[in-house]
PDBQT receptor file of N, H, CA, C and O in Angstrom, charges set to zero:
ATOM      1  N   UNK A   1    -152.870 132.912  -5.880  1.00  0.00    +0.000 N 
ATOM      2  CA  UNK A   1    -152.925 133.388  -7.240  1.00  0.00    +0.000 C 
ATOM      3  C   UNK A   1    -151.528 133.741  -7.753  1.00  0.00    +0.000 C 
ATOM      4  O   UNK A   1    -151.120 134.875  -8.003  1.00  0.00    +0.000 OA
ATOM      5  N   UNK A   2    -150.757 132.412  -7.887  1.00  0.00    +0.000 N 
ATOM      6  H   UNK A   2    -151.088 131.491  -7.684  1.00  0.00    +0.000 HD
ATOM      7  CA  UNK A   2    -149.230 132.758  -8.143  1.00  0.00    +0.000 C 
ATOM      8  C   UNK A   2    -149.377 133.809  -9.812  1.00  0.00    +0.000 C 
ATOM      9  O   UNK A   2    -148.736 134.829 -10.066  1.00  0.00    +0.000 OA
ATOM     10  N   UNK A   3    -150.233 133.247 -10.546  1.00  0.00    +0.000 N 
ATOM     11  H   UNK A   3    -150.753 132.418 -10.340  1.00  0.00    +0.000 HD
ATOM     12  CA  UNK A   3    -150.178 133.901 -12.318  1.00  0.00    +0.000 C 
ATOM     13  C   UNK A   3    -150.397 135.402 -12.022  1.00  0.00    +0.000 C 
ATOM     14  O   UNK A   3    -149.770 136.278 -12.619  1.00  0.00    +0.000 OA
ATOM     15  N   UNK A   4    -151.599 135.728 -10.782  1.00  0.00    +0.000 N 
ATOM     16  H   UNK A   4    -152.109 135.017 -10.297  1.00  0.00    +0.000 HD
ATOM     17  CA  UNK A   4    -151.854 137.380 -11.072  1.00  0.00    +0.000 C 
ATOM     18  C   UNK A   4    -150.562 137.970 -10.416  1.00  0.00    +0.000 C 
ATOM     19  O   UNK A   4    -150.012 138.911 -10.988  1.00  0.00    +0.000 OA
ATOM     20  N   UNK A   5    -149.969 137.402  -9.080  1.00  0.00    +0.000 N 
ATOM     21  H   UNK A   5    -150.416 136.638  -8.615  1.00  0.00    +0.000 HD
ATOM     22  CA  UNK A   5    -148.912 138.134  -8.944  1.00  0.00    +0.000 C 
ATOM     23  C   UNK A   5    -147.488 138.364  -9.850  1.00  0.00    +0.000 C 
ATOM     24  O   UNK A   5    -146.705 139.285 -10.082  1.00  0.00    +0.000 OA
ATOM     25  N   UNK A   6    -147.645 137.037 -10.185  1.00  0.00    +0.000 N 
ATOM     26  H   UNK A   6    -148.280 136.288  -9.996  1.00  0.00    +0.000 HD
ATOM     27  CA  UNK A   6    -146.856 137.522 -11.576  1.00  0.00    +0.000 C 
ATOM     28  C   UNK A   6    -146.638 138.211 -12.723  1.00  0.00    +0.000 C 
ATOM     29  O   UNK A   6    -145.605 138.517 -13.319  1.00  0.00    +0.000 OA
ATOM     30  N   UNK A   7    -148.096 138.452 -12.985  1.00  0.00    +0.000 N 
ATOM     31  H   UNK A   7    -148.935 138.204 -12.501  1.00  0.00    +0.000 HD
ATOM     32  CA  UNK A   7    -148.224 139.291 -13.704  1.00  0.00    +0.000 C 
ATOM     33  C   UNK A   7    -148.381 140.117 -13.056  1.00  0.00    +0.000 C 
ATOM     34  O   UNK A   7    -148.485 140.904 -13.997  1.00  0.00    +0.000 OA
ATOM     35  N   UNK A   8    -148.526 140.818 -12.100  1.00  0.00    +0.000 N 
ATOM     36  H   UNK A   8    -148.441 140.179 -11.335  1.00  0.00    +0.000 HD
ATOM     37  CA  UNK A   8    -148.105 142.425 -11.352  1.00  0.00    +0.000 C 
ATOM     38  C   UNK A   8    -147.217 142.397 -11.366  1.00  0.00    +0.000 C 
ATOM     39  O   UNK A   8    -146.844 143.266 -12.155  1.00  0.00    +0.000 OA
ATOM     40  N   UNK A   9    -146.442 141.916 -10.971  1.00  0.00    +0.000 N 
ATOM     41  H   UNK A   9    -146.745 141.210 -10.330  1.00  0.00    +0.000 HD
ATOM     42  CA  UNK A   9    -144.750 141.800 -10.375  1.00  0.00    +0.000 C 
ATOM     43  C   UNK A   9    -144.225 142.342 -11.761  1.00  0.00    +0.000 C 
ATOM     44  O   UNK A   9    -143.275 143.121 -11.838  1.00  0.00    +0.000 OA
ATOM     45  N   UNK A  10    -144.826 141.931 -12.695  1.00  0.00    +0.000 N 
ATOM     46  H   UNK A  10    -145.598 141.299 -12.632  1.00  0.00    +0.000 HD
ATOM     47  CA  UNK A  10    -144.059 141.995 -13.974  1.00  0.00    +0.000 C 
ATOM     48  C   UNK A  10    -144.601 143.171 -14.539  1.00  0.00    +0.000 C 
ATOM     49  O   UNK A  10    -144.007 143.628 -15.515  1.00  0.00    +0.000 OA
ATOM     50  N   UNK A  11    -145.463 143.671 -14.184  1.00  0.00    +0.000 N 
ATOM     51  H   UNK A  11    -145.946 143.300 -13.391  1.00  0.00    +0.000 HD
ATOM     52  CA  UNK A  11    -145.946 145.004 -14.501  1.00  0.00    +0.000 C 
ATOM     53  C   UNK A  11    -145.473 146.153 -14.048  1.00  0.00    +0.000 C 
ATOM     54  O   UNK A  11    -145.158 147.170 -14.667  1.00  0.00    +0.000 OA
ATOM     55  N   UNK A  12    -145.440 145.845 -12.609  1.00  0.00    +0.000 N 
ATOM     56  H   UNK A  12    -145.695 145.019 -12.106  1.00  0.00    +0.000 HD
ATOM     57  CA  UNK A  12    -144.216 146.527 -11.838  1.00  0.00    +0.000 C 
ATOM     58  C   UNK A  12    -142.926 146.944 -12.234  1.00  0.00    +0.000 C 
ATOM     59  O   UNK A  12    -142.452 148.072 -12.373  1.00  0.00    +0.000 OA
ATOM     60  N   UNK A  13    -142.553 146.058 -12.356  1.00  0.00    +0.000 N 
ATOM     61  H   UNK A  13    -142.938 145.142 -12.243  1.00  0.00    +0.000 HD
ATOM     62  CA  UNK A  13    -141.026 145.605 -12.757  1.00  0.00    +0.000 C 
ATOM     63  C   UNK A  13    -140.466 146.560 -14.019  1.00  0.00    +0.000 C 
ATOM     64  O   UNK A  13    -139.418 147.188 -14.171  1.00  0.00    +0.000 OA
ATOM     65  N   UNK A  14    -141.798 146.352 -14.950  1.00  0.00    +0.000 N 
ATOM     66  H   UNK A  14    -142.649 145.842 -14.827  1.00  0.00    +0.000 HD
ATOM     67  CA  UNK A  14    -141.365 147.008 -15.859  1.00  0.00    +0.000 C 
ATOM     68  C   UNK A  14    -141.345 148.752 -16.000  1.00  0.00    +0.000 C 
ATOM     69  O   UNK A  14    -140.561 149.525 -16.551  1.00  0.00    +0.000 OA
ATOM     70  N   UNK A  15    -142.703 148.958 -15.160  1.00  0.00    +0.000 N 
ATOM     71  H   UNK A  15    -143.339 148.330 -14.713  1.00  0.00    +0.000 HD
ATOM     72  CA  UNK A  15    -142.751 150.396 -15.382  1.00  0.00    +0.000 C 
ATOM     73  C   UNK A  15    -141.600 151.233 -14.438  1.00  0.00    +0.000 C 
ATOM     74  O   UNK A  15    -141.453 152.455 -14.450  1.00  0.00    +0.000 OA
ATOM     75  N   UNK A  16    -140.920 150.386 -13.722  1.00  0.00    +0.000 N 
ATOM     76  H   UNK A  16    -141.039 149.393 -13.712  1.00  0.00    +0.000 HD
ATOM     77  CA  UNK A  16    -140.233 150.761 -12.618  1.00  0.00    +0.000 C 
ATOM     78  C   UNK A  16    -138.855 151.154 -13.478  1.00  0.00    +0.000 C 
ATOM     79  O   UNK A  16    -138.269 152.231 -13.583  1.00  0.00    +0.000 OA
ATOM     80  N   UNK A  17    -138.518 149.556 -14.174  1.00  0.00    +0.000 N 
ATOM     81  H   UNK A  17    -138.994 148.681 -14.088  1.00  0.00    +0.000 HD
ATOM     82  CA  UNK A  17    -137.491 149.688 -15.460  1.00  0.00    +0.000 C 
ATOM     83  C   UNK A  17    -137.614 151.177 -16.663  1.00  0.00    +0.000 C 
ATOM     84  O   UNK A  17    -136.753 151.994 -16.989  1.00  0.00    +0.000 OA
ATOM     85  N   UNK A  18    -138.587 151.084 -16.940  1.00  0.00    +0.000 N 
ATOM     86  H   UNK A  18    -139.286 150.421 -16.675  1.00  0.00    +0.000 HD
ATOM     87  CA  UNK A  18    -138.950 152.670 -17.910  1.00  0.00    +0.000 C 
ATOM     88  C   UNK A  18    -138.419 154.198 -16.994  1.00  0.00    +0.000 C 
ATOM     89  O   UNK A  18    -137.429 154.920 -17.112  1.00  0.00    +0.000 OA
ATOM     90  N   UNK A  19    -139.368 154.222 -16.266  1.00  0.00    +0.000 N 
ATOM     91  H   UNK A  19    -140.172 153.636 -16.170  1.00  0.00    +0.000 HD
ATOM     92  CA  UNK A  19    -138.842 155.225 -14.772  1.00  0.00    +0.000 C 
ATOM     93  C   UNK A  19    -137.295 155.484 -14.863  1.00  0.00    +0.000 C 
ATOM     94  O   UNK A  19    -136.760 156.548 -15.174  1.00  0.00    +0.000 OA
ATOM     95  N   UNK A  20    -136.748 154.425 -14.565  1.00  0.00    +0.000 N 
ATOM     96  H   UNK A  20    -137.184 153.561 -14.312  1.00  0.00    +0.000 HD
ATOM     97  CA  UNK A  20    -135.205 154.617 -14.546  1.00  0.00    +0.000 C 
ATOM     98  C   UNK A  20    -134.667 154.795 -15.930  1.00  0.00    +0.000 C 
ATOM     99  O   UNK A  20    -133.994 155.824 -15.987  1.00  0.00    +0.000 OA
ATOM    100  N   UNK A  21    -134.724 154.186 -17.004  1.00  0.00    +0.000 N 
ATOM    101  H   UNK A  21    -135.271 153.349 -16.958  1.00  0.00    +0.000 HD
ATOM    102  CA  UNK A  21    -134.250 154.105 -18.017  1.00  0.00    +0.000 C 
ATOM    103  C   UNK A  21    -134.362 154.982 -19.063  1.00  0.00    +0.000 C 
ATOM    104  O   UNK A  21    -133.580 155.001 -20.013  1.00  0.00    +0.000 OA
ATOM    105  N   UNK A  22    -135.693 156.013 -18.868  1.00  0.00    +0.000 N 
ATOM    106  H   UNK A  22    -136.327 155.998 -18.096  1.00  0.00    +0.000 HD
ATOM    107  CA  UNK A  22    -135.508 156.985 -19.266  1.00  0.00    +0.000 C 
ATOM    108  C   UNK A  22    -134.752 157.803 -20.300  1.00  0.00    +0.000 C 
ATOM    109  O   UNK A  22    -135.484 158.531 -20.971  1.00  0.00    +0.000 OA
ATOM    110  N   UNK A  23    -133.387 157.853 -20.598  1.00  0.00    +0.000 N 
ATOM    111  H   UNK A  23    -132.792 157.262 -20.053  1.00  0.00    +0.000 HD
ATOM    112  CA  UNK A  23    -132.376 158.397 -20.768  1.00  0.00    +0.000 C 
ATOM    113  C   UNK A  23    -131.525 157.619 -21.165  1.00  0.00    +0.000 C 
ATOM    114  O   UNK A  23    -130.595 157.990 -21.881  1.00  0.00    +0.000 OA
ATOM    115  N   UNK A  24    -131.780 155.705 -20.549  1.00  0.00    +0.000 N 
ATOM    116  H   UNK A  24    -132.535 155.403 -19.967  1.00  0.00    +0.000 HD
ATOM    117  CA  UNK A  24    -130.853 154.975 -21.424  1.00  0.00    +0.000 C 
ATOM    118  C   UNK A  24    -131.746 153.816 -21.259  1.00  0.00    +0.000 C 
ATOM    119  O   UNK A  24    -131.984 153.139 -20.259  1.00  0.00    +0.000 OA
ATOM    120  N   UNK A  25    -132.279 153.725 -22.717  1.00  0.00    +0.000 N 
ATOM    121  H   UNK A  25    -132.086 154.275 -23.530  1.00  0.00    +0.000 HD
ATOM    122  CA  UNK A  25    -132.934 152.587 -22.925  1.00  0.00    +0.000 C 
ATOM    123  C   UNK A  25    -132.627 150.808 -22.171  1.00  0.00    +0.000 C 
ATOM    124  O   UNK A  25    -133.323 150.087 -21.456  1.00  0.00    +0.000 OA
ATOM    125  N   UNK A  26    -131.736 150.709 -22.566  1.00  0.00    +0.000 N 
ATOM    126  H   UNK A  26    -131.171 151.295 -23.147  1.00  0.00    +0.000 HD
ATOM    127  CA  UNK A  26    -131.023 149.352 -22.355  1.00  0.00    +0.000 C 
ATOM    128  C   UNK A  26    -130.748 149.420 -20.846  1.00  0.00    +0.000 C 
ATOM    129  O   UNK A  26    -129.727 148.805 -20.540  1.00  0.00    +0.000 OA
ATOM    130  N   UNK A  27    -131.485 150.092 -19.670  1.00  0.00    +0.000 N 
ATOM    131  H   UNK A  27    -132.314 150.592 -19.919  1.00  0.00    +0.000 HD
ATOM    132  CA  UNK A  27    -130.582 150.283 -18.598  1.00  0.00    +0.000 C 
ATOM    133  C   UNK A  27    -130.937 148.909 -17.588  1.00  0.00    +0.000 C 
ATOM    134  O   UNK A  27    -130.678 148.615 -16.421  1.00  0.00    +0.000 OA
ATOM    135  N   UNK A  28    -131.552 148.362 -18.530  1.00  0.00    +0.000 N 
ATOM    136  H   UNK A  28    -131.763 148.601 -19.478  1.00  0.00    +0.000 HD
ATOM    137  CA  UNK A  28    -132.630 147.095 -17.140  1.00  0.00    +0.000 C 
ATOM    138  C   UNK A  28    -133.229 146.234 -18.016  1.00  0.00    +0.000 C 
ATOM    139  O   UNK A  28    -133.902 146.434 -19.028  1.00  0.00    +0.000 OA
ATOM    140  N   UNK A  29    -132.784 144.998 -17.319  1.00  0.00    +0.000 N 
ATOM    141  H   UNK A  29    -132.238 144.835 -16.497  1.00  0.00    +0.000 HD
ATOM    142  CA  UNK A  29    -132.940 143.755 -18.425  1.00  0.00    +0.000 C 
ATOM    143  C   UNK A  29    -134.513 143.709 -18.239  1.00  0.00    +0.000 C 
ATOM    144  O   UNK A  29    -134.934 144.225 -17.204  1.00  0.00    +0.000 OA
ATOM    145  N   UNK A  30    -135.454 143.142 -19.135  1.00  0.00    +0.000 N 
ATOM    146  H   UNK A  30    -135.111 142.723 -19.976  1.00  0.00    +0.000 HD
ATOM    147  CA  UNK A  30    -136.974 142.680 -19.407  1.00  0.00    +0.000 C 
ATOM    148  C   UNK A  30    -136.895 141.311 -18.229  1.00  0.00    +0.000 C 
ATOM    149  O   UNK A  30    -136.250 140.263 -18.196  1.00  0.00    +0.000 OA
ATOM    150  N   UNK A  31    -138.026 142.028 -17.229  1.00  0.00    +0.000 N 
ATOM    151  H   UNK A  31    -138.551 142.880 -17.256  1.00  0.00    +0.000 HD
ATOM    152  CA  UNK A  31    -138.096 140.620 -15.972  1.00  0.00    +0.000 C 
ATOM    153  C   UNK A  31    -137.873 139.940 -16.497  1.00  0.00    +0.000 C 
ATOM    154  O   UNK A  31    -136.643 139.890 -16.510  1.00  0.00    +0.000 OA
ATOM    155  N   UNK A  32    -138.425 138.930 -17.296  1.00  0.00    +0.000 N 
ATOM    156  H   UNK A  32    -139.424 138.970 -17.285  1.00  0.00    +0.000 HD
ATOM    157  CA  UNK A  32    -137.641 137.326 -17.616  1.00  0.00    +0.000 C 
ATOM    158  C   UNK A  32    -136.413 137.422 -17.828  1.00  0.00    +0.000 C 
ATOM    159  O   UNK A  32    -136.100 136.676 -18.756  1.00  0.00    +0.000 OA
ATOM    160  N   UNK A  33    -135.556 137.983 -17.416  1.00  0.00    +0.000 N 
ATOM    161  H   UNK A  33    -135.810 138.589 -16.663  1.00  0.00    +0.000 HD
ATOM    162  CA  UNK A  33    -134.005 138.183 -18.034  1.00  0.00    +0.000 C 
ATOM    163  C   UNK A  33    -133.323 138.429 -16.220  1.00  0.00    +0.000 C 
ATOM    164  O   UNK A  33    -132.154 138.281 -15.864  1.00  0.00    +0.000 OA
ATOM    165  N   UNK A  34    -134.349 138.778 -15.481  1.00  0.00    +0.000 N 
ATOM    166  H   UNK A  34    -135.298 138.898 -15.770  1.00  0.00    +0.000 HD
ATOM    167  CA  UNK A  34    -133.630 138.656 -14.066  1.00  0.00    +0.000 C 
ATOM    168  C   UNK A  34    -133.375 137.522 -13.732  1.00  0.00    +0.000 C 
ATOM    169  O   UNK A  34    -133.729 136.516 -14.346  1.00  0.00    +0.000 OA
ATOM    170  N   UNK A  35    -132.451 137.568 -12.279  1.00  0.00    +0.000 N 
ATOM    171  H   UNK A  35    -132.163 138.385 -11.780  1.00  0.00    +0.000 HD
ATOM    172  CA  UNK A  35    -132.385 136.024 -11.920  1.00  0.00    +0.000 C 
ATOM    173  C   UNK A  35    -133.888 135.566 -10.870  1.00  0.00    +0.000 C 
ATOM    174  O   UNK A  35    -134.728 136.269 -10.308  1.00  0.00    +0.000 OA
ATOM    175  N   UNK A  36    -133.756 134.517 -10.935  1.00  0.00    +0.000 N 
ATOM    176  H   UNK A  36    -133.074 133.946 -11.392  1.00  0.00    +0.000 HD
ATOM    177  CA  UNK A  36    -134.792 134.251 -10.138  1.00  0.00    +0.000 C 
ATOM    178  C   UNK A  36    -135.251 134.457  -8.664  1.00  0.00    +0.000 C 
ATOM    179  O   UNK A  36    -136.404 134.258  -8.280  1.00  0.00    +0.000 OA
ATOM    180  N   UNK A  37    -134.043 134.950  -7.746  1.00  0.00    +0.000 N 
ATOM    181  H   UNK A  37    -133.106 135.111  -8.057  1.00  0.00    +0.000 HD
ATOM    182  CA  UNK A  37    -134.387 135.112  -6.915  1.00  0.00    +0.000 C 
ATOM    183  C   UNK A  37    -134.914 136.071  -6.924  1.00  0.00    +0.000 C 
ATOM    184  O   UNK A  37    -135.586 136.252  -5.909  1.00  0.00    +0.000 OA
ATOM    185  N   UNK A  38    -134.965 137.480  -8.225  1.00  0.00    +0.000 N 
ATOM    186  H   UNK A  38    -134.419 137.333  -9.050  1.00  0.00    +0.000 HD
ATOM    187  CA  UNK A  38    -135.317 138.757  -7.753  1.00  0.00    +0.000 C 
ATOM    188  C   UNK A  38    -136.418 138.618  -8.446  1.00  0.00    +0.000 C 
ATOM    189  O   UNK A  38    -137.321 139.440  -8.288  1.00  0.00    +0.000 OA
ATOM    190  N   UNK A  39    -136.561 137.526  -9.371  1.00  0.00    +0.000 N 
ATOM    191  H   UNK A  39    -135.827 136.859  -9.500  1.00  0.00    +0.000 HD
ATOM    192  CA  UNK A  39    -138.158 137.600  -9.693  1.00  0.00    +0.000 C 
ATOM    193  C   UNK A  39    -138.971 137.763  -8.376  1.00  0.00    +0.000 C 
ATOM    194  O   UNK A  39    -139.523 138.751  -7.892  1.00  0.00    +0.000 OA
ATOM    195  N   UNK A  40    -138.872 136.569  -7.982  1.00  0.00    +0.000 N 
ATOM    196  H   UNK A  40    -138.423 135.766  -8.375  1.00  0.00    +0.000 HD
ATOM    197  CA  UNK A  40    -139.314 135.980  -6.753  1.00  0.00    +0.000 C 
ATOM    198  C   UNK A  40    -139.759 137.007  -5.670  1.00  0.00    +0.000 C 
ATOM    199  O   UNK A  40    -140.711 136.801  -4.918  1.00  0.00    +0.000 OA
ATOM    200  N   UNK A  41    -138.710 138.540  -5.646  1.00  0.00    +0.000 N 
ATOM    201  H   UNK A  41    -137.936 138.707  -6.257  1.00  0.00    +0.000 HD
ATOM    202  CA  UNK A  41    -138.918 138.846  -4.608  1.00  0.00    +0.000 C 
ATOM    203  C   UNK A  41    -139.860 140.104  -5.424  1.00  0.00    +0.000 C 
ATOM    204  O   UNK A  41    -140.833 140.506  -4.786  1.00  0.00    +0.000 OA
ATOM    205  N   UNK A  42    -139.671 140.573  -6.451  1.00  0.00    +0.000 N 
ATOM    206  H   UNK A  42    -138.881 140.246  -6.969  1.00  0.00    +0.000 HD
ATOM    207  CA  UNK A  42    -140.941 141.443  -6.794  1.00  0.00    +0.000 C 
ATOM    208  C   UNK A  42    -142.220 140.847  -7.120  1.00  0.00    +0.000 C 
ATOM    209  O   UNK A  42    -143.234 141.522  -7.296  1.00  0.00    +0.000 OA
ATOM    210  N   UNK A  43    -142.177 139.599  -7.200  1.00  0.00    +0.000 N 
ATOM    211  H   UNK A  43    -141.353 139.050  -7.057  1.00  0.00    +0.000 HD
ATOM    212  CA  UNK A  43    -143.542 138.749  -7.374  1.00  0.00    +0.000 C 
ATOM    213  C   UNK A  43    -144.472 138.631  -5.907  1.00  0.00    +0.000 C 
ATOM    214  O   UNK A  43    -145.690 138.461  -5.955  1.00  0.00    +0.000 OA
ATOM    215  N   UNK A  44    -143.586 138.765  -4.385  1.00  0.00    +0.000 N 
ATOM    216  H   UNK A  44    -142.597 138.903  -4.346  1.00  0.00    +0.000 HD
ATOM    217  CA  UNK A  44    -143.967 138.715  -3.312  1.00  0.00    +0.000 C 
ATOM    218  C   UNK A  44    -144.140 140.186  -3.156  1.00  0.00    +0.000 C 
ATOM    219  O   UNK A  44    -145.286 140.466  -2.805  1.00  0.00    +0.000 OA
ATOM    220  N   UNK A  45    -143.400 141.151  -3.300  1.00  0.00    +0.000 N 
ATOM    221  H   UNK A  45    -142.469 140.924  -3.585  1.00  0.00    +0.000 HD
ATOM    222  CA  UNK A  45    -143.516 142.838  -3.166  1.00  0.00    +0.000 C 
ATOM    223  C   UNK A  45    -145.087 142.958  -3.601  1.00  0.00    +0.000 C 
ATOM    224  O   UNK A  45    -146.020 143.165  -2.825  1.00  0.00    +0.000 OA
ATOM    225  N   UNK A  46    -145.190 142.742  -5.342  1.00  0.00    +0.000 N 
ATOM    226  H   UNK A  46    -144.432 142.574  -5.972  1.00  0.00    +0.000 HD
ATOM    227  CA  UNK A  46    -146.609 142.532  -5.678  1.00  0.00    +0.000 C 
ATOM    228  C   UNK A  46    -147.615 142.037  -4.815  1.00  0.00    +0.000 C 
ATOM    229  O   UNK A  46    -148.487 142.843  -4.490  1.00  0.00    +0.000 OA
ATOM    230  N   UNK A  47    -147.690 140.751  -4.323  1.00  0.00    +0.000 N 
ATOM    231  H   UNK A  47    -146.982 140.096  -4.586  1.00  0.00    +0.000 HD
ATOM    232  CA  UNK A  47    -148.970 139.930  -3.865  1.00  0.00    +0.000 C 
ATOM    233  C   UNK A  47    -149.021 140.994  -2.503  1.00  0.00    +0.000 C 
ATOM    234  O   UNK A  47    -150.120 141.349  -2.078  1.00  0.00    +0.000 OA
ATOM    235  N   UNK A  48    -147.793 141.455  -1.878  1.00  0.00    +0.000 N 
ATOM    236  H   UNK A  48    -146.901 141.167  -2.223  1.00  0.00    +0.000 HD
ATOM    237  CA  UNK A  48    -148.444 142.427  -0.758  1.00  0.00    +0.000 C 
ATOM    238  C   UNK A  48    -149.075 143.558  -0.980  1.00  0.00    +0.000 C 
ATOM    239  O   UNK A  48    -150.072 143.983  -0.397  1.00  0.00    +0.000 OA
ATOM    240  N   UNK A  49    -148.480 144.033  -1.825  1.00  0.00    +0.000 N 
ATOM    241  H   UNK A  49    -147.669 143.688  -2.298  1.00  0.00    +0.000 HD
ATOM    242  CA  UNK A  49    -149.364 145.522  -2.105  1.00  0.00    +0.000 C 
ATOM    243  C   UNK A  49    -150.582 144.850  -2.932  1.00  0.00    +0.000 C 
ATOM    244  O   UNK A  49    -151.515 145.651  -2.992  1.00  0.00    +0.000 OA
ATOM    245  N   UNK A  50    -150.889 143.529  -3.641  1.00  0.00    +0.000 N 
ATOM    246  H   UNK A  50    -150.132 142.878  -3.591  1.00  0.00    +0.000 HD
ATOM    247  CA  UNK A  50    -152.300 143.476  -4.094  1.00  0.00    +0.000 C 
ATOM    248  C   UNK A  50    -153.313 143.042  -2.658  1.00  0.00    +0.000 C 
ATOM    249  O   UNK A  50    -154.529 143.227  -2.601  1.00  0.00    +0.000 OA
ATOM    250  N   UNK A  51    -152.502 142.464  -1.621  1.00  0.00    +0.000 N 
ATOM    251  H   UNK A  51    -151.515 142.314  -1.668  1.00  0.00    +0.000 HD
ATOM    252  CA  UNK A  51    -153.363 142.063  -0.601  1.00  0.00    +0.000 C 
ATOM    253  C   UNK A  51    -153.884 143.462   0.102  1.00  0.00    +0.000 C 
ATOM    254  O   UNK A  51    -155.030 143.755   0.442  1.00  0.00    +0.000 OA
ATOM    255  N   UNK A  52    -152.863 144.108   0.192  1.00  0.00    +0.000 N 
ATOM    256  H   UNK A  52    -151.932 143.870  -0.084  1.00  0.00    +0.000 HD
ATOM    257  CA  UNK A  52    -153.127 145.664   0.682  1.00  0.00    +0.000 C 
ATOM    258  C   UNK A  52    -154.228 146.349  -0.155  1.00  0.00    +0.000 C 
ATOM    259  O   UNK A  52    -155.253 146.840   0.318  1.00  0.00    +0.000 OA
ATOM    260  N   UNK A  53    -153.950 146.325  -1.220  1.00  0.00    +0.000 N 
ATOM    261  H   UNK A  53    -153.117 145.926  -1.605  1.00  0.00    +0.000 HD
ATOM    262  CA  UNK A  53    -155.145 147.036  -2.022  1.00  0.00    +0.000 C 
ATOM    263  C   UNK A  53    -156.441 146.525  -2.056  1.00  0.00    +0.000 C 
ATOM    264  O   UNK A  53    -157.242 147.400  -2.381  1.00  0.00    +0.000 OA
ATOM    265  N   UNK A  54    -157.054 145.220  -1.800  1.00  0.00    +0.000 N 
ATOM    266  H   UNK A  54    -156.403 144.508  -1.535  1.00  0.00    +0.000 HD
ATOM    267  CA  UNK A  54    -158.295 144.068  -1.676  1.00  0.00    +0.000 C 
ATOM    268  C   UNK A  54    -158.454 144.208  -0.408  1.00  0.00    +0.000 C 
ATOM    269  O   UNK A  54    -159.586 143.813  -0.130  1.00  0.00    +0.000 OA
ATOM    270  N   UNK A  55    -157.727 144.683   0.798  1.00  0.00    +0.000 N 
ATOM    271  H   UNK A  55    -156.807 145.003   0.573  1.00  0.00    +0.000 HD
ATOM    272  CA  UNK A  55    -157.874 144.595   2.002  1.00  0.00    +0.000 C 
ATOM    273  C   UNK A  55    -158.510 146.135   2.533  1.00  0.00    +0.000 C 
ATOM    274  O   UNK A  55    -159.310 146.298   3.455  1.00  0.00    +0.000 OA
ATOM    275  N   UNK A  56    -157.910 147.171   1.675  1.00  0.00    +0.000 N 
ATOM    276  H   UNK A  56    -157.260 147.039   0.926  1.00  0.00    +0.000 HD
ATOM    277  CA  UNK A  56    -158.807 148.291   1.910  1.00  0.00    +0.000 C 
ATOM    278  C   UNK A  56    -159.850 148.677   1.110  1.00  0.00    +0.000 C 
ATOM    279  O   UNK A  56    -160.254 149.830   1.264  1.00  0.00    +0.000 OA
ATOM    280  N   UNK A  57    -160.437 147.909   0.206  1.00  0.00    +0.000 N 
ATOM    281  H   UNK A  57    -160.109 146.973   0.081  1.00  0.00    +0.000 HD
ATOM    282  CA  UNK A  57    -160.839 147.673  -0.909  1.00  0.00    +0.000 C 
ATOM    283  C   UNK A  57    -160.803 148.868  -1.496  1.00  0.00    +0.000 C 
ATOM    284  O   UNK A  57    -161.770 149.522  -1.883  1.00  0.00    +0.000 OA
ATOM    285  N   UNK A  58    -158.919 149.327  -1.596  1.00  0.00    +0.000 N 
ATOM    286  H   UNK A  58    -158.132 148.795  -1.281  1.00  0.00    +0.000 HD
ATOM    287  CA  UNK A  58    -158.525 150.265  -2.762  1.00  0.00    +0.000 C 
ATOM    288  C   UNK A  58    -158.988 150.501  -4.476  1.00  0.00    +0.000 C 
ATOM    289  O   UNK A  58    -158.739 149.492  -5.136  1.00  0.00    +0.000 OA
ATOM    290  N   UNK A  59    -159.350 151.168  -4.951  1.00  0.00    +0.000 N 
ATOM    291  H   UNK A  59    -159.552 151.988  -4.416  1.00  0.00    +0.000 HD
ATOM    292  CA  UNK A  59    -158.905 151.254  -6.505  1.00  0.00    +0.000 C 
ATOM    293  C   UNK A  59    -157.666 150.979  -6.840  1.00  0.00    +0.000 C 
ATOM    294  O   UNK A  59    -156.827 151.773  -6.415  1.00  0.00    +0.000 OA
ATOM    295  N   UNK A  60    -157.262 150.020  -7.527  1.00  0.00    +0.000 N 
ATOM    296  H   UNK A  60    -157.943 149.374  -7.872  1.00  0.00    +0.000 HD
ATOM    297  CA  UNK A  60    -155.885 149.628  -8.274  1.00  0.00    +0.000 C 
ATOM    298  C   UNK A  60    -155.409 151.378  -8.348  1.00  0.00    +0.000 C 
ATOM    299  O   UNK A  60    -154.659 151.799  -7.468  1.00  0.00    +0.000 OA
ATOM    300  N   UNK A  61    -155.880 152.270  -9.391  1.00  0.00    +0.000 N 
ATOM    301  H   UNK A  61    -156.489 151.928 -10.106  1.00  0.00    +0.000 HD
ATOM    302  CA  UNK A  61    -155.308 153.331  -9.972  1.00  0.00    +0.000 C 
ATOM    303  C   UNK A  61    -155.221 154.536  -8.792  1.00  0.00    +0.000 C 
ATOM    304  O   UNK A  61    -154.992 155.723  -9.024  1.00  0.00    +0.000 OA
ATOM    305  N   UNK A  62    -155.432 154.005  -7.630  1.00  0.00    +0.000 N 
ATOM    306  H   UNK A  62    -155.619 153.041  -7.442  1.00  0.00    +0.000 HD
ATOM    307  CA  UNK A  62    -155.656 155.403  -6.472  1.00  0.00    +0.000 C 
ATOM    308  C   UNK A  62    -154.295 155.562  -5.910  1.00  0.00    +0.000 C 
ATOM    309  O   UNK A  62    -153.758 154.727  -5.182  1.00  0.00    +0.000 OA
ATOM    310  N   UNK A  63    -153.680 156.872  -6.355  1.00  0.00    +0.000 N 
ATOM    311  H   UNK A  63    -154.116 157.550  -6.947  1.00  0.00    +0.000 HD
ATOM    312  CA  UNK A  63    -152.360 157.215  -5.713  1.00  0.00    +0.000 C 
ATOM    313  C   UNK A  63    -151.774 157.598  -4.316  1.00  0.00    +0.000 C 
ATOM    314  O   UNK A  63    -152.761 158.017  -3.711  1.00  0.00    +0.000 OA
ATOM    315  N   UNK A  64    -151.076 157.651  -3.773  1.00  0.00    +0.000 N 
ATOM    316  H   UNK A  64    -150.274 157.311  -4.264  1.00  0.00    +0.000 HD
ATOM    317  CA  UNK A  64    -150.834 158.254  -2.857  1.00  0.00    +0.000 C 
ATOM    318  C   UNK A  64    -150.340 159.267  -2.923  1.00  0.00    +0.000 C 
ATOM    319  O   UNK A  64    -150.090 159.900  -1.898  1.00  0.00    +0.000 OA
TER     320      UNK A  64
């Protein structure tokens, strides 16, 4: 499911970007603006933590 991890990855990506940026808007380019290898590697970060979450059959929204 390359599209859903992408779209996590990119969901990720972003709220991770907000988190930091906080205080300075502009601090982190909009994923499509990374290079590709680091797409790549939060798109794989994603598919593990979604395999992790289907594998304990987590709630998406359950924190640690």
């Amino acid at each position: 499911m390359p599209d859903q991890n992408r779209y996590l990855a990119e969901m990720g990506y972003t709220a991770y970007a907000r988190s930091r940026s906080f205080d300075q808007p502009a601090l982190l380019p909009p994923f499509d603006d990374l290079p590709e290898a680091e797409q790549r590697a939060w798109i794989r970060a994603s598919a593990a933590i979604r395999r992790r979450v289907v594998k304990w059959n987590m709630p998406a929204e359950q924190e640690a």
